[in-house]
Structure formats: C-alpha cells, structure tokens
C-alpha positions as CSV (number, residue, x, y, z in Angstrom):
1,X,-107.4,-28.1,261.6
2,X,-107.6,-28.1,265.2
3,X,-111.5,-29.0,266.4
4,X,-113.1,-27.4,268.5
5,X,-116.1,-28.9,271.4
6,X,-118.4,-25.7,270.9
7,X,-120.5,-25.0,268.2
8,X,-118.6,-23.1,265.5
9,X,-119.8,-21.0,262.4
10,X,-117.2,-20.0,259.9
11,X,-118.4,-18.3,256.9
12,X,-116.4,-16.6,254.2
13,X,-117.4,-14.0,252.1
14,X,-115.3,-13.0,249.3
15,X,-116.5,-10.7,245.7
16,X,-115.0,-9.8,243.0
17,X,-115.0,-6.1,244.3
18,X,-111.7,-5.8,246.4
19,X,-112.2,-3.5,249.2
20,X,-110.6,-1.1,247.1
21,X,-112.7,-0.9,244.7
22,X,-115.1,1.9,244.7
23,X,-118.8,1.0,244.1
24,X,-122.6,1.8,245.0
25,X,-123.6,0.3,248.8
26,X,-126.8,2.2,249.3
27,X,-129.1,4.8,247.0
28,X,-131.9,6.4,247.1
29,X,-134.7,3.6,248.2
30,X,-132.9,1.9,250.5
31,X,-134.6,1.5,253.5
32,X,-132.6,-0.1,256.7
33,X,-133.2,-0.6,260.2
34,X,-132.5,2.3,262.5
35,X,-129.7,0.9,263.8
36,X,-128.2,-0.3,260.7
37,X,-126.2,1.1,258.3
38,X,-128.2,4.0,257.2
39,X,-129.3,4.7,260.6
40,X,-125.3,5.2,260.8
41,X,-125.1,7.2,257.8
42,X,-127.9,9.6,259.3
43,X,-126.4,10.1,262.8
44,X,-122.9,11.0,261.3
45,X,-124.8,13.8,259.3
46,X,-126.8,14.6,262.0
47,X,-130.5,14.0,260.4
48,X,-133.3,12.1,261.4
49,X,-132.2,8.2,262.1
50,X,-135.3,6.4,260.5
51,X,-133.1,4.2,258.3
52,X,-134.6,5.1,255.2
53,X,-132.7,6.5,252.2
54,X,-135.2,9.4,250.9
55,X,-135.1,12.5,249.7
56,X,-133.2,14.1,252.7
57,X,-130.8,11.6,253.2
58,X,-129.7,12.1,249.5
59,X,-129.2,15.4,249.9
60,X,-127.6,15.7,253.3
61,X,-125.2,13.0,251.4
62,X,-124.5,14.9,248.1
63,X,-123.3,18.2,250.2
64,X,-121.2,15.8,252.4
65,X,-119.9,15.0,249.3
66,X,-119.2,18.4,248.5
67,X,-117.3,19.4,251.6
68,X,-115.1,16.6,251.6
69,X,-114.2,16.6,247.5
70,X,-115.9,13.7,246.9
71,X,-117.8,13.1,243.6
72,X,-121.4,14.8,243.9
73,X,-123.3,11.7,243.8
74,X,-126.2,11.7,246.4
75,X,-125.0,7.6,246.3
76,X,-122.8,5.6,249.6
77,X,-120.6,4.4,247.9
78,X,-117.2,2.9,249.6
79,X,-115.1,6.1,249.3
80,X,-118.3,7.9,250.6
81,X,-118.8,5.4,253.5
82,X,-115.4,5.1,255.0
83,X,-114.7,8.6,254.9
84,X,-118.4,9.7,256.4
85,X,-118.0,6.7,259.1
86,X,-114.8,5.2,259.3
87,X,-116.0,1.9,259.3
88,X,-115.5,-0.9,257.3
89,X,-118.0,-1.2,254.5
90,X,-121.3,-3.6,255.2
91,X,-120.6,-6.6,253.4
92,X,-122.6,-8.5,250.8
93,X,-124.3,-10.6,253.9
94,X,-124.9,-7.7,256.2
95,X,-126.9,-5.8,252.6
96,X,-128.7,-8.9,252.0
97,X,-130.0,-8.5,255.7
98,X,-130.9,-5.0,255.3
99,X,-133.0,-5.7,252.0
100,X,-135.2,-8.2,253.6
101,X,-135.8,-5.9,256.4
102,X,-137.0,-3.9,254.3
103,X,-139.3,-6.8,252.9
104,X,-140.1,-7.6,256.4
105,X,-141.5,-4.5,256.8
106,X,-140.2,-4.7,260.8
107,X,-137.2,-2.9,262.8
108,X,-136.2,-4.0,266.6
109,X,-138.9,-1.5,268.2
110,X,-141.5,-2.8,266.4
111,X,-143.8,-6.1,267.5
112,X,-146.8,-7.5,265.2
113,X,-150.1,-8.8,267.0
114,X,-151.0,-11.5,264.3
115,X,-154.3,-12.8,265.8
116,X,-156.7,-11.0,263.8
117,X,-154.9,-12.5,260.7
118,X,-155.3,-16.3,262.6
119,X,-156.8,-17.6,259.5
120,X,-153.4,-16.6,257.1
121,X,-150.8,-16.6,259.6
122,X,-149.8,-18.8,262.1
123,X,-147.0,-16.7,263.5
124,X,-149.3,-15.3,266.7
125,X,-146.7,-12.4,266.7
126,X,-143.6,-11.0,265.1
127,X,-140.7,-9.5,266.2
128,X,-137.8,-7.1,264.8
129,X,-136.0,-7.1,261.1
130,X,-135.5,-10.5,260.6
131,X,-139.4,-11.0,261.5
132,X,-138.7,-13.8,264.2
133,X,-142.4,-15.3,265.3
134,X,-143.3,-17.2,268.2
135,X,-145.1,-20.3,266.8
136,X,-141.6,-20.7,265.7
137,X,-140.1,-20.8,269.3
138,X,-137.9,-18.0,267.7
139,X,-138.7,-15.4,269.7
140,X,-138.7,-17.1,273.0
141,X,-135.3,-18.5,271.9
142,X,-134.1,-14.5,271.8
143,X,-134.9,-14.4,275.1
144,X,-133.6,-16.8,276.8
145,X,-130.3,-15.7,274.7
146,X,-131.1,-12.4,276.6
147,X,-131.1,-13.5,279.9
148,X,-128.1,-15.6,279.5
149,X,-126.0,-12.8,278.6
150,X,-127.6,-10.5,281.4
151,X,-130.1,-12.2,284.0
152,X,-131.5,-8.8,285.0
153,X,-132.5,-7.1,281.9
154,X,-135.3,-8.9,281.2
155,X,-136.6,-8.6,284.3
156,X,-135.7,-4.9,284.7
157,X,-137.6,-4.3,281.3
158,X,-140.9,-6.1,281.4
159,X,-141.3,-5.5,285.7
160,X,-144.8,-7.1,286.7
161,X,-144.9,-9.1,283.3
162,X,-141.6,-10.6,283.4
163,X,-143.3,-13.9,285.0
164,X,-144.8,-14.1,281.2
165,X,-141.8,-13.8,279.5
166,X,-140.3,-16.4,281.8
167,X,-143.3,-18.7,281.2
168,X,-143.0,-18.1,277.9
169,X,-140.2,-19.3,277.3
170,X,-140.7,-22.9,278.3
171,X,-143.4,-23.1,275.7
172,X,-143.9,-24.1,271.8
173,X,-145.6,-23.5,269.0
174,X,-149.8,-23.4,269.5
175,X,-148.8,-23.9,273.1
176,X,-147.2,-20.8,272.8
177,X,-148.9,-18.9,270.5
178,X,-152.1,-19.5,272.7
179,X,-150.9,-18.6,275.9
180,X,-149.2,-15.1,275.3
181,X,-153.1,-14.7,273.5
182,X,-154.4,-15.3,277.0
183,X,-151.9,-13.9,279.4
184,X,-151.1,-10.4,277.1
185,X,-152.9,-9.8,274.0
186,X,-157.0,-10.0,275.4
187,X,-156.1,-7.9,278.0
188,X,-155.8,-4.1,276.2
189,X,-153.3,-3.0,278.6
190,X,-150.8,-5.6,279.0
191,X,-150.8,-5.6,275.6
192,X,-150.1,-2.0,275.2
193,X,-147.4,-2.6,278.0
194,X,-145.9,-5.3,276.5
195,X,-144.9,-3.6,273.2
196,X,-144.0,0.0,275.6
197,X,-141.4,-2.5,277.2
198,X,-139.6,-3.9,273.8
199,X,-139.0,-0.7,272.4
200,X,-137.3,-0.2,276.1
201,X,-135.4,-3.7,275.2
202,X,-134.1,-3.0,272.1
203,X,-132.6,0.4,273.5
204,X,-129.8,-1.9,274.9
205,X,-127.0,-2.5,272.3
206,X,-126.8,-6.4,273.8
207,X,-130.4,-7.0,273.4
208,X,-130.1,-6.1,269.6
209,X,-126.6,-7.8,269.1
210,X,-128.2,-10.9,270.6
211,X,-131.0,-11.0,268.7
212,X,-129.0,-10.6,265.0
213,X,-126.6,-13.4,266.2
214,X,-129.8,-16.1,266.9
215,X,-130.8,-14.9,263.1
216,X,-127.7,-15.4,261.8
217,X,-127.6,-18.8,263.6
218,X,-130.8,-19.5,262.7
219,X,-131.3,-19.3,259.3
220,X,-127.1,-20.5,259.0
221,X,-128.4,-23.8,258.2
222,X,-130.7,-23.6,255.7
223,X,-128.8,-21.4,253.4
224,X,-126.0,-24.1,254.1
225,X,-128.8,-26.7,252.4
226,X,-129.4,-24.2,249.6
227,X,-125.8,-24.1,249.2
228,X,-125.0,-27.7,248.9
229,X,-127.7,-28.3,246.7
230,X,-127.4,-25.4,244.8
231,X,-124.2,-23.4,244.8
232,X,-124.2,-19.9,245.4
233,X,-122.9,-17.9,242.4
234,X,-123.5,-13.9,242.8
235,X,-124.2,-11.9,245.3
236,X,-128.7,-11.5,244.4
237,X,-128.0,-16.1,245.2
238,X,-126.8,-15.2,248.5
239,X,-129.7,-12.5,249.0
240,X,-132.2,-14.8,247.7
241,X,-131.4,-18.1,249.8
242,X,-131.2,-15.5,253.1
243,X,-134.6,-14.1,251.9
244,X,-136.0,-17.5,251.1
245,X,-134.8,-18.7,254.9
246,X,-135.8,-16.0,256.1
247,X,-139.8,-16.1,255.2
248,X,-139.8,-20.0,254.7
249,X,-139.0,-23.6,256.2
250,X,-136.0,-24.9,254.4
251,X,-135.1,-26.9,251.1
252,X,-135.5,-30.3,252.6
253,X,-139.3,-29.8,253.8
254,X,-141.9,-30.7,251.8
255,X,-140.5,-32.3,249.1
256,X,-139.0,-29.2,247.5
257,X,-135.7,-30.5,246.7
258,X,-137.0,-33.4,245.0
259,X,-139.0,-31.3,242.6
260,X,-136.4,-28.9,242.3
261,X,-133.9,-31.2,241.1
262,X,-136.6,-33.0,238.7
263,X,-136.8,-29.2,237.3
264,X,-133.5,-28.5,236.7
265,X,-133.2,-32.3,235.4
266,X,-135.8,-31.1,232.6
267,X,-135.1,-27.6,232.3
268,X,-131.6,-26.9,232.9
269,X,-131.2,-23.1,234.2
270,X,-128.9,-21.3,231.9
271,X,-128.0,-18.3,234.3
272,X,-128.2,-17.6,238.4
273,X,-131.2,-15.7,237.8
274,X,-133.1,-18.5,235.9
275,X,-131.9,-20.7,238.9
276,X,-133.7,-18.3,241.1
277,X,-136.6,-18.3,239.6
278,X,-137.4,-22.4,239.6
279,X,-136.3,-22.6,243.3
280,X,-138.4,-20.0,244.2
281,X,-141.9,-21.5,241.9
282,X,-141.2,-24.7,243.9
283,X,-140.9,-23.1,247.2
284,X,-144.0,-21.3,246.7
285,X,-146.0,-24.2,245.4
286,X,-145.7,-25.9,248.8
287,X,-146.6,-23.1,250.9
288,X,-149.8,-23.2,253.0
289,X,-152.0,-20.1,251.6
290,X,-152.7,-17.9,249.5
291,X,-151.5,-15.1,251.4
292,X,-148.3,-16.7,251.9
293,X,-147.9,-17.7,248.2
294,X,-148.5,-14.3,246.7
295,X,-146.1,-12.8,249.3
296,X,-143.3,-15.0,247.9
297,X,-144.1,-14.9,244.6
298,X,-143.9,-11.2,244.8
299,X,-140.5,-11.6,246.8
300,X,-139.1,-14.1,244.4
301,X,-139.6,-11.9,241.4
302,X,-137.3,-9.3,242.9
303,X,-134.8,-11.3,243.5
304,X,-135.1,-12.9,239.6
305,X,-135.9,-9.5,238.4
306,X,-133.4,-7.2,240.5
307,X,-136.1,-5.5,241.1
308,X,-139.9,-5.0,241.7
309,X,-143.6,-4.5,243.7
310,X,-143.8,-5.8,247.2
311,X,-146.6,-5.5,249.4
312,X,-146.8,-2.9,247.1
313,X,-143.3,-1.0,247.3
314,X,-140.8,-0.4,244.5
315,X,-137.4,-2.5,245.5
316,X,-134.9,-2.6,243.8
317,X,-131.6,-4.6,244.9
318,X,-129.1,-2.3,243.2
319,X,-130.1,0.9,246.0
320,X,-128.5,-2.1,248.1
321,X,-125.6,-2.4,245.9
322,X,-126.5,-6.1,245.0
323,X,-126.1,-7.5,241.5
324,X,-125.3,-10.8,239.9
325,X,-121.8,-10.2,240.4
326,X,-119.2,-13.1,241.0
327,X,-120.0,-13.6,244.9
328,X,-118.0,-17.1,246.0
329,X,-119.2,-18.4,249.3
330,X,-117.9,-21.0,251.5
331,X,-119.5,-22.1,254.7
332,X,-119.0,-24.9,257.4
333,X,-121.3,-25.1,260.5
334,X,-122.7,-27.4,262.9
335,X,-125.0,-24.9,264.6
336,X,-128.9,-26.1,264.2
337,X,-132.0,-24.4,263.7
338,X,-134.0,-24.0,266.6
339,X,-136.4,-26.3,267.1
340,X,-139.8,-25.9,266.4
C-alpha cells in the first residue's frame, strides 16, 4: 500500500443494509442540528429548519409521501430521502453524530457560559453539537483550523475582539479557561458580543465543515482504542463508543481498561448490549462528580436500552434508525487527539 507523509484517516463503514435496502433513517423524535440532515429534510419541504422531527415535520413528510406515491409513513426512510433530497443517505456514523447532538443538547449557533456551574464542570464554555470545551484546548483548536483555511474570517467576524480569539488560542486548559473569564465573560457586553459573533461564524459553510472535521479527528482515536479492545459489533457499538468519546477521556485513562477487562474476565458479556453496559459502569465509576456520573449513567442506559430519559427527554435510537444490527467497522489512523 503506498504510504503516505500526511496524516491519514481511513474509515470504512459497511451494514448489513445494502444501500438498496429500504429502512427507517429518522422518525418522529429525532432531533438534529439545523444544518444536518433534518435541517435538509425541512428546507426541501419548505418548513421551519430547527432540526427537530415533531409534529410538523411528520406531517409535511407523510403528504410528501403522498404526492410522490410513496408509502404514507410520516417516517425518512431511504426511498423517502433520496427522492425528497437526492442525496446519499446519512450513514450509520453521520446518525450516531446526530443522536449525541441531541444529547449534547448544542447546535453550531449556540455557545454555553459554564462558570456558574465552576464547581461541576470544568469545561469554562461549550461550543456546537459535538459540545467541544475550552479547558480541553478544543475549541481554540477550531479556530486556529479556521484561520488556516481562511486568515480573514476570524477577524472579519469577531472585529474589536479578534485580539482575544488570537490570544486565546495560544493558551490551555485553566490558563485558558481563566482568561476568556476575564477578557469576555465579566464584562456583560463582550460577552453578549461574543456569542452575537458565533452565530455570524457558523453562517459560513467552511467554519462548520471545519469544525465537524476537528470532531471527527478528535474523537477518531479513542473510538479506535474502544475498537481494539473491544470490537465493534452493531451499529448502537459504534454510537456508543462515539457517545462515550464524545462526553469522556478515553479507555486508557484512569485505569478503565484494566477493570474493564477484569469484568468481562468474571462476567463474560453474552450480547453487544450487555458489553455496553459494563464499559459504560466502568467509565462512569471513574468520573469526577456527581453531576458527571448521573449524566453518563443516564446516557449509557440508552445506549444499553435503545432507548430512555436524558436530562429528562425521551430518546430513543430507532427515530435515528440505529439498532443492534450487524455493523462491521474497520479503521486505521495515525491522527492524535488534541492535546490537552
């Protein structure tokens, strides 16, 4: 195979649907970012883009349906979505994403202040569907993705505060968390200015494409770790080991693959969802607070489940059109995480 110098992600993802195979994609209480696949849906049937999959949507999609002699369904499923959009259909990855969105509770336009919460999360302030943080250096990482790919649109965007972005940027962690405190959030009307001018950044198709690509390079590596410890099986093993990375540090922190493998060593899990459910105790046993610990619990019996309460919301994975079906994934990378 011929080697390349750059870093290189190649990921295959093959199910046992063929992409002839009609099935569900997205139901009723599927909720996605604007710009994602629902927010697609909504603009081709000219209704309010919010990315959610209510009431409305379901019935702007059953008369769709109904003009184009398509089973009456209310439901996207892959007939439904190629003939609505004529795109391919969003694969098992891109669902996954979609779901814990949803979890994250956050789209592009919308930014977190986490300081009153300082006591239960460190994060200072989150950032868009994959909830990226800046204690984590994740966010600054985005930008400087950003002004790679375009050196004025930062500074076209944020104006007088671009100087903080820039400064920013060159910082970590407390470091980092502390000064955006000082420099934005105490002071009531940069702070108001600064969220005014991300809403204006995420209007620009690169500054969102940019900012799913650092995800996926992100978190790349610790599903890989999941992976090579613990294969992934069906498509709710994918989902959960993106969720998992996602929310937490990865497999090889705090001793959690040691006790994961004593578990299994004792208590062999019969099925994927059994397998879920003791990588997901251990996980949460080692996280910091309470707060944090309920939040994963709660995620982790969704994704053992297929469904469940979080942050007190119904989800269910199937209005996603994920199951435990036969998912086989194969991944080589040598991208790393950002540092923290």
């Amino acid at each position: 195979m011929k080697k390349f110098s750059m870093l290189v992600l190649m990921v295959l993802f093959v199910t046992t649907n063929s992409l002839a195979e009609e099935f569900v994609l997205f139901s009723k209480g599927a909720k996605t970012s604007k710009w994602g696949a629902l927010g697609i849906v909504q603009s081709k049937l000219g209704i309010k883009k919010d990315g959610d999959f209510g009431r409305n949507t379901e019935q702007a999609v059953r008369q769709f349906q109904i003009n184009q002699n398509l089973p009456s369904t209310g439901q996207i499923d892959t007939v439904t979505w190629k003939t609505l959009t004529g795109l391919n259909q969003p694969t098992v990855e891109e669902r996954a994403k979609e779901l814990t969105f949803a979890l994250e509770g956050t789209d592009f336009d919308r930014w977190e202040w986490n300081y009153p919460y300082d006591e239960k999360d460190r994060s200072g302030a989150t950032w868009g569907p994959a909830g990226l943080t800046i204690y984590d250096n994740e966010i600054q990482e985005v930008f400087k993705r950003i002004e790679q790919s375009d050196p004025n649109m930062l500074s076209s965007v944020f104006g007088n505060l671009y100087p903080i972005v820039k400064e920013l940027t060159q910082k970590k962690g407390r470091e980092a968390k502390q000064y955006l405190k000082q420099q934005v959030y105490d002071i009531p009307s940069k702070r108001e200015n600064w969220v005014k001018h991300i809403i204006e950044l995420v209007d620009y198709d690169k500054a969102r494409q940019v900012y799913m690509e650092f995800s996926k390079d992100n978190f790349a590596p610790k599903i890989k770790a999941l992976h090579n410890a613990y294969p992934i099986k069906t498509e709710l093993d994918y989902a959960f080991y993106w969720d998992i990375s996602v929310h937490t540090s990865g497999v090889n922190d705090k001793g959690r693959k040691a006790k994961i493998d004593q578990k299994f060593a004792s208590h062999p899990p019969k099925t994927p969802s059994e397998k879920r459910e003791i990588i997901g105790d251990i996980f949460t046993e080692t996280l910091g607070n309470q707060y944090q610990k309920q939040s994963r619990r709660e995620r982790n019996a969704l994704f053992v489940k297929g469904k469940g309460v979080v942050h007190g919301t119904r989800r269910d994975c199937t209005v996603y059109g994920l199951a435990d079906r036969t998912y086989q994934y194969l991944i080589t990378t040598n991208i790393q995480p950002v540092s923290r």
